[in-house]
C-alpha positions as CSV (number, residue, x, y, z in Angstrom):
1,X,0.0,0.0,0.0
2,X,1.0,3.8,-0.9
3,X,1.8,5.7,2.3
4,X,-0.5,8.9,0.5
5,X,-3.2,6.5,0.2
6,X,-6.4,8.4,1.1
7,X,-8.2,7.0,4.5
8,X,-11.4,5.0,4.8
9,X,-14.5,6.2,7.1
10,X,-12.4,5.0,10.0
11,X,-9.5,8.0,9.4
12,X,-7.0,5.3,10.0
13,X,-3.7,6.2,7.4
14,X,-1.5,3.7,5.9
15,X,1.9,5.0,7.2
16,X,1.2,4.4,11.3
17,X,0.2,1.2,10.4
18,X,3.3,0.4,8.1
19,X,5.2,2.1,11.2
20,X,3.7,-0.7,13.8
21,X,3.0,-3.8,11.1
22,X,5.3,-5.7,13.4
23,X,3.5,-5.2,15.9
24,X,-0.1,-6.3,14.7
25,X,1.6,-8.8,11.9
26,X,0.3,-11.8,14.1
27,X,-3.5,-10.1,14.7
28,X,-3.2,-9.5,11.3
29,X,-2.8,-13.2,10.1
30,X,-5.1,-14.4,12.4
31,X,-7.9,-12.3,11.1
32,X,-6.9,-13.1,7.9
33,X,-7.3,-16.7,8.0
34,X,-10.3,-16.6,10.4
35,X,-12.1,-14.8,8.0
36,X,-10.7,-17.6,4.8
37,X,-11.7,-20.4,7.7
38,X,-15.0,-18.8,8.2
39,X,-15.4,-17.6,4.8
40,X,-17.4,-14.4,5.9
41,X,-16.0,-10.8,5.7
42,X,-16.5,-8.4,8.3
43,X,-19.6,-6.2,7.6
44,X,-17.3,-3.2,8.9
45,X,-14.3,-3.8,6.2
46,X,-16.7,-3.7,3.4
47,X,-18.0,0.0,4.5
48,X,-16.6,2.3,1.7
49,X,-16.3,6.2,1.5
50,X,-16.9,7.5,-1.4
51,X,-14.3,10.2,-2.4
52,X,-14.2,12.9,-5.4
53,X,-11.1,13.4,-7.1
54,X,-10.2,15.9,-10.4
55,X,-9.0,14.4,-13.8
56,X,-7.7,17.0,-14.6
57,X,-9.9,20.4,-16.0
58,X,-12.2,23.2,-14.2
59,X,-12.3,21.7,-10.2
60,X,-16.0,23.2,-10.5
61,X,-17.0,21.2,-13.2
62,X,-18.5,17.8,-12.5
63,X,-17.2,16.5,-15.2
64,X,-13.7,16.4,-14.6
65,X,-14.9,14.1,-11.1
66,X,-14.9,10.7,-10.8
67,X,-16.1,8.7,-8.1
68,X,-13.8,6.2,-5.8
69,X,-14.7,3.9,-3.1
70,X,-12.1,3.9,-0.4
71,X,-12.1,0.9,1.9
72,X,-10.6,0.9,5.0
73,X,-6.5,0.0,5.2
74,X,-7.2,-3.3,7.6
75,X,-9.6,-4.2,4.5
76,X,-7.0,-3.7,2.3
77,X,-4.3,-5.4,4.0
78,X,-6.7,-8.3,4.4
79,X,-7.5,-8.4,0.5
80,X,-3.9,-8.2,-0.3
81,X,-2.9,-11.4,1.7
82,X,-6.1,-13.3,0.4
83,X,-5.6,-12.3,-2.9
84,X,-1.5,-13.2,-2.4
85,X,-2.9,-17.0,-1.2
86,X,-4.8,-17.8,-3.9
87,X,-2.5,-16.6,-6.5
88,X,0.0,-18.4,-5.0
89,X,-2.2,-21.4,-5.4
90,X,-2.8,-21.1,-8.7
91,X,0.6,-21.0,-9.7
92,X,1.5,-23.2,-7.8
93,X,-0.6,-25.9,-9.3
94,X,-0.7,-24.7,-12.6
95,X,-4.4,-23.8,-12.7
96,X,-4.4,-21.2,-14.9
97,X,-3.5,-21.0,-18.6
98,X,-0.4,-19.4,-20.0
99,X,-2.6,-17.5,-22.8
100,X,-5.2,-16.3,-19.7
């Protein structure tokens, strides 16, 4: 994750947690694969804010906006590692196609 990544609803920035991921690496796994044990996704890491940023143009014209969701960075992290498994997994036992 960028360190000028724009917070979720919770305010929480991605730099103090890089700063303390040692800290929280084992809470970290542990949510991670109860929620792959469990298979359900806490209802809190799936609230996004929705944030307005410029393409470029007038800033008081709608139509240089576009929309982005921003999840929380716990909800990020989380993806990241789940995402990381089942690549891995794939690969590993050659389950997808070299022309996919």
């Amino acid at each position: 994750l960028k360190n000028n990544c724009v917070c979720g609803f919770d305010g929480i920035k991605v730099a103090p947690m890089k700063a303390i991921a040692g800290l929280i690496f084992d809470l970290l796994c542990h949510l991670t694969i109860q929620i792959l044990i469990k298979g359900i996704f806490p209802e809190k890491m799936k609230v996004a804010r929705v944030a307005v940023f410029f393409k470029g143009g007038a800033e008081n014209s709608v139509s240089y906006c576009r929309p982005k969701s921003v999840l929380p960075v716990f909800s990020k992290i989380v993806d990241e590692a789940i995402n990381n498994r089942i690549t891995d997994y794939l690969n590993k036992y050659q389950l997808i196609s070299s022309s996919q």
